[in-house]
C-alpha positions as CSV (number, residue, x, y, z in Angstrom):
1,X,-19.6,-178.4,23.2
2,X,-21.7,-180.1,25.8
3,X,-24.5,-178.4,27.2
4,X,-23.8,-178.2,30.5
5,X,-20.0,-176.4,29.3
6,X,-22.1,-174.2,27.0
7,X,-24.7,-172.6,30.1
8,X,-21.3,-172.5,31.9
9,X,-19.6,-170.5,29.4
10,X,-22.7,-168.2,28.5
11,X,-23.0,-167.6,32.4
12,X,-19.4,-166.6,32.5
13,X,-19.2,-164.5,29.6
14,X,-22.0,-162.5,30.7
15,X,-20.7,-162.0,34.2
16,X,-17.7,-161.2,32.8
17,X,-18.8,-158.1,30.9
18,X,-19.5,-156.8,34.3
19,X,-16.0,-154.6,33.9
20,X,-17.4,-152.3,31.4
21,X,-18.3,-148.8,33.6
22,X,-14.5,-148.4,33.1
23,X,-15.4,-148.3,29.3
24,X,-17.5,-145.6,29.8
25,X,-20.8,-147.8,29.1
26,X,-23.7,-146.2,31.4
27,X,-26.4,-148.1,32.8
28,X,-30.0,-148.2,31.9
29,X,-32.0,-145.6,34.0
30,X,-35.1,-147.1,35.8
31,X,-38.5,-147.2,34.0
32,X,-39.9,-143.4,34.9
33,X,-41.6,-143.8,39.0
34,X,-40.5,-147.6,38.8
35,X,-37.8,-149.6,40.4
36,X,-35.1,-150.4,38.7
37,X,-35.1,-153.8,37.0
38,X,-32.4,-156.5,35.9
39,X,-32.6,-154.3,32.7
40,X,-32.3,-150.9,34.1
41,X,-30.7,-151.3,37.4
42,X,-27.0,-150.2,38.4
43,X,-26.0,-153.5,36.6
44,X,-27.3,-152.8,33.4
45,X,-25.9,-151.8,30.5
46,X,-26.9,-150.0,27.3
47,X,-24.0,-151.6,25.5
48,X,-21.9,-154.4,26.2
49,X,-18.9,-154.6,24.0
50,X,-16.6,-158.3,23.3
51,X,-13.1,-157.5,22.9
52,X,-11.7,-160.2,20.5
53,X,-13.6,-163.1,18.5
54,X,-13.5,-165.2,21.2
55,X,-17.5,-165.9,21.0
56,X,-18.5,-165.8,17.4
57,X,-19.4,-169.7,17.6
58,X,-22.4,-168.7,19.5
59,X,-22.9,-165.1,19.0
60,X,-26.5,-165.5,18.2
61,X,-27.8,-167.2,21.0
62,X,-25.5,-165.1,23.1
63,X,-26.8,-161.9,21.9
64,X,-30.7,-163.4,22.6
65,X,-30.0,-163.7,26.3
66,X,-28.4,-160.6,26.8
67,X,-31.1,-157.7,28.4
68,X,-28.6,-154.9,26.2
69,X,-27.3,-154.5,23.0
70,X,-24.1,-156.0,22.2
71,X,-20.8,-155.2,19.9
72,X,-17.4,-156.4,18.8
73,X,-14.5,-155.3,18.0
74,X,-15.0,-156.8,14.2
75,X,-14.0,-159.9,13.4
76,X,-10.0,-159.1,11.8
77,X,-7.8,-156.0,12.6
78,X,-4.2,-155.4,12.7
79,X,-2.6,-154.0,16.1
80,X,-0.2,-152.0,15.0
81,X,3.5,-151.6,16.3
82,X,4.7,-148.3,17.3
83,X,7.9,-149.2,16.6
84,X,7.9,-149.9,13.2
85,X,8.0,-147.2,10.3
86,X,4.3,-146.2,9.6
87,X,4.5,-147.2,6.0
88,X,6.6,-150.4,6.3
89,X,4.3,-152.9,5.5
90,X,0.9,-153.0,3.0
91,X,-1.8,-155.3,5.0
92,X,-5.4,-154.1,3.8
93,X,-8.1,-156.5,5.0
94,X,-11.0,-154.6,3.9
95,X,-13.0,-157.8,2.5
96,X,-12.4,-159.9,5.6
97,X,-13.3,-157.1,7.7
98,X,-16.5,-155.9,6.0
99,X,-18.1,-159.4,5.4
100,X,-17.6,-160.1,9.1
101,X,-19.0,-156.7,10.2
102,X,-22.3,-158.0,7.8
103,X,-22.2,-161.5,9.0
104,X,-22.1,-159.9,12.9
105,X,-24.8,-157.2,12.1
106,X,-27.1,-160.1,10.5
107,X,-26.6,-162.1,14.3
108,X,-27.8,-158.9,16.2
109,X,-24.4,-157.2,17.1
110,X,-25.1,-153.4,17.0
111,X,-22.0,-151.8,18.1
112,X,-18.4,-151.9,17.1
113,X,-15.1,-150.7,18.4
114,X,-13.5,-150.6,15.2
115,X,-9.7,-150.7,15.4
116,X,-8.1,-148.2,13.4
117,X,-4.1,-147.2,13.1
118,X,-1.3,-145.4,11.4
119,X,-3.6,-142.9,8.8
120,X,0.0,-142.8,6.6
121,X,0.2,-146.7,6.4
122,X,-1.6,-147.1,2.6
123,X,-3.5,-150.0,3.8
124,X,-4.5,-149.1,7.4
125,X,-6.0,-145.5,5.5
126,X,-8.3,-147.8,3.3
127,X,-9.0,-150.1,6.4
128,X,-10.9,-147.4,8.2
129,X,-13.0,-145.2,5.9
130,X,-14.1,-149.0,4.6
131,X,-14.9,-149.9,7.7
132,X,-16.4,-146.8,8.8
133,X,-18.8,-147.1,6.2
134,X,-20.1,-151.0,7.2
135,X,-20.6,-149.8,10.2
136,X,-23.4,-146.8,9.3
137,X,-24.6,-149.5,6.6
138,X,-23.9,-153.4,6.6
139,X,-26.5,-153.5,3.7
140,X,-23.8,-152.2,1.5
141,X,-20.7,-154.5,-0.4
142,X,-17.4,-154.3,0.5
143,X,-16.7,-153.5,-3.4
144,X,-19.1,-150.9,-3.5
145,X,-17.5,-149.4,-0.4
146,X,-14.3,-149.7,-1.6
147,X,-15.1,-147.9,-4.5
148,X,-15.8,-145.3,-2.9
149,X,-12.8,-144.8,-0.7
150,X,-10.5,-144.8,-3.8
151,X,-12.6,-142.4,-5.9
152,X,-12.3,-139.8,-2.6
153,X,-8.5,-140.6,-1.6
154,X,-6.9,-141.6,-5.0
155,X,-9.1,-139.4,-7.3
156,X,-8.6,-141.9,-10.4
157,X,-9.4,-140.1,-13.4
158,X,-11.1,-142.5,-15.1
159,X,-13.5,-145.5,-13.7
160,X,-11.0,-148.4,-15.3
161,X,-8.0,-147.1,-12.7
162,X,-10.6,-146.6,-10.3
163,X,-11.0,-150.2,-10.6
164,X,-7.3,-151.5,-11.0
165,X,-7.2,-149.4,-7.6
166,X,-9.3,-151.5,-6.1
167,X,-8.6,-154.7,-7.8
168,X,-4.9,-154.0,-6.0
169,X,-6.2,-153.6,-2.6
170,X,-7.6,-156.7,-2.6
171,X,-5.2,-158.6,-4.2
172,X,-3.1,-157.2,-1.7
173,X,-5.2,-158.9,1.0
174,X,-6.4,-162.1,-0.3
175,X,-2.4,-162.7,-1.2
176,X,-1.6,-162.7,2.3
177,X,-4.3,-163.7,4.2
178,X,-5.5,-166.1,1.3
179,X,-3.1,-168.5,3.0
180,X,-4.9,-168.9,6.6
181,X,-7.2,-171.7,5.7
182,X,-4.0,-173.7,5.1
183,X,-2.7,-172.7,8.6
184,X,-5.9,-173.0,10.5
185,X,-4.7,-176.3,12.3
186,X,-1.6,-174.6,13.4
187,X,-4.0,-172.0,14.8
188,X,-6.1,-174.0,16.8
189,X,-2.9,-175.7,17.9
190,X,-1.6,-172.7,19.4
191,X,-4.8,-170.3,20.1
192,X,-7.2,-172.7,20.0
193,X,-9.3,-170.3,17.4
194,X,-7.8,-168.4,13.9
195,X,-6.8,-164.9,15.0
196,X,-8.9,-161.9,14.8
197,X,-6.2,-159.7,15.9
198,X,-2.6,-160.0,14.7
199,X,0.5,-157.9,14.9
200,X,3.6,-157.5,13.1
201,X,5.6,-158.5,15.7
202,X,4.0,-160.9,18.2
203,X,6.1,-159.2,21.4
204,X,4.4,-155.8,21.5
205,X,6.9,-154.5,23.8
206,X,11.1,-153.1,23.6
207,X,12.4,-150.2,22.6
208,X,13.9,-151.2,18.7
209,X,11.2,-152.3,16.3
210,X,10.9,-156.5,16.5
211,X,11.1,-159.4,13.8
212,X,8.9,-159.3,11.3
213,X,6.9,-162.3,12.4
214,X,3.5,-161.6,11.0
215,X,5.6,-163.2,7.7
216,X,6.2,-166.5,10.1
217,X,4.9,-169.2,11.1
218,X,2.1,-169.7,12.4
219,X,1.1,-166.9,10.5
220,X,2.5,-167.8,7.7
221,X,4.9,-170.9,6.1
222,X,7.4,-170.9,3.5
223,X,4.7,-171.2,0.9
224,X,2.5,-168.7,2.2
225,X,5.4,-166.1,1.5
226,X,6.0,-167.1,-1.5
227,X,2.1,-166.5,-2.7
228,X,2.4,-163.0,-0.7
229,X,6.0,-162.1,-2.5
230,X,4.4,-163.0,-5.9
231,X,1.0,-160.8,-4.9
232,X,3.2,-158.1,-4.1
233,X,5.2,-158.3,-7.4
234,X,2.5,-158.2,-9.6
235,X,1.0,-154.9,-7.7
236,X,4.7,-153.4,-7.5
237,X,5.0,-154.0,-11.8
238,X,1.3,-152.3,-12.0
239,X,1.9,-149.1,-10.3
240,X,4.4,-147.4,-13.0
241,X,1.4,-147.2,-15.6
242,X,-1.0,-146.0,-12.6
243,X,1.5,-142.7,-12.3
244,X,-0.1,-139.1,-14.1
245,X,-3.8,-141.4,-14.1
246,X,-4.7,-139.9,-10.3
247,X,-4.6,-136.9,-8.2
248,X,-3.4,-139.3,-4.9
249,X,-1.2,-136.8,-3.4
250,X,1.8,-139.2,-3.0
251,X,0.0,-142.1,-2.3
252,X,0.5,-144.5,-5.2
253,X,4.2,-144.0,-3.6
254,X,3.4,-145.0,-0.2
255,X,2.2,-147.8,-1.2
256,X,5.3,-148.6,-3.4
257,X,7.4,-147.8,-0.5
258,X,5.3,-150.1,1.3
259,X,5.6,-153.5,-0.6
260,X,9.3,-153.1,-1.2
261,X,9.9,-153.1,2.1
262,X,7.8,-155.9,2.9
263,X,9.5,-157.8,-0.1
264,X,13.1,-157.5,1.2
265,X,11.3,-158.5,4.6
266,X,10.4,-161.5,2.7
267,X,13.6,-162.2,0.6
268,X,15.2,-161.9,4.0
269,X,13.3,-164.1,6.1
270,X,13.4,-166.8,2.5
């Protein structure tokens, strides 16, 4: 980018967080017996908060000019469809989402508005209590954090299905979004940046639940589903010998229920 287009754009970007009273962000009170100051006055903010990932390119210098803290809304989240059954589809993104939260939290960001979901989806459940815990401590990995999660949700009674629990979560995501790099040109093509935010169905709106276009192009191609279908397979064959090995309260069958569905989305769609 040209320098002149990058003062531009950090000029606008700044002025455009200008919306966020509505958010509930407060301003800085004035120095005690002093006037109020570019960093305290009425247009001052404790917080300002980037919806999307449309700046990560120069997060750091952006966050140096700014007289506040700054946050995101993480790098990767699903926005989930209202219309679709809760525990339709098996998307965890715990890995991309808490190396990003680290890598943001290493440039200065000190605030997220973590996007959450459907608590009875089995991967949106993991999603947040991983994320949660990124946020009070980026120091910590994602495996570790994982961990975790499944010892307090799944109750594995031993550590070796503790680990196949997590070992399937993250299969889970790297078979799906494992296949981005190869569609990153189509993204640029058609966003001009790789999504942070995505959707099962791209039209959020409508009364009936919508295609299942998160398994399409651009989000994925034909051999992108086929390295998701053969993901899910292998989880789907390995949850049998997980039964009578956790206390899960019914959710090694969520997340059965969850990957057959998505496969005959997938066998549909070919």
């Amino acid at each position: 980018m040209q320098e002149l287009n990058r003062r531009d754009f950090l000029a606008t970007a700044m002025a455009g967080a200008a919306w966020l009273p509505a958010a509930g962000l407060l301003p800085r009170p004035a120095p005690q017996g002093g006037k109020p100051t570019p960093e305290s006055g009425p247009n001052a903010y404790k917080y300002r908060i980037a919806f999307g990932a449309w700046i990560n390119d120069m997060r750091r210098e952006f966050i140096r000019r700014l007289p506040c803290a700054y946050g995101t809304s993480g790098r990767l989240w699903l926005y989930p469809d209202a219309r679709w059954d809760r525990s339709s589809y098996f998307l965890p993104y715990v890995k991309r989402a808490g190396e990003a939260l680290q890598a943001q939290f290493a440039d200065g960001v000190r605030g997220c508005l973590f996007y959450q979901g459907p608590v009875s989806n089995p991967g949106t459940e993991v999603n947040i209590p991983v994320g949660g815990r990124a946020l009070a401590d980026a120091r910590r990995s994602v495996a570790d954090t994982l961990a975790e999660v499944i010892e307090l949700y799944y109750r594995p009674k031993t550590a070796e299905t503790r680990r196949q629990l997590v070992d399937i979560f993250l299969r889970a995501e790297e078979a799906y979004f494992g296949n981005w790099p190869r569609q990153r040109e189509l993204f640029l093509k058609l966003y001009g940046f790789v999504p942070g935010e995505f959707k099962l169905d791209q039209n959020l709106w409508g009364t009936s639940p919508g295609p299942a276009t998160f398994l399409k192009e651009p989000m994925l191609d034909a051999a992108g589903r086929q390295d998701y279908k053969k993901g899910l397979v292998s989880i789907l064959r390995e949850l049998p010998a997980l039964e009578g090995r956790c206390d899960d309260r019914g959710r090694l069958a969520r997340i059965k229920r969850a990957v057959i569905f998505t496969l005959n989305l997938i066998n549909t769609i070919g």
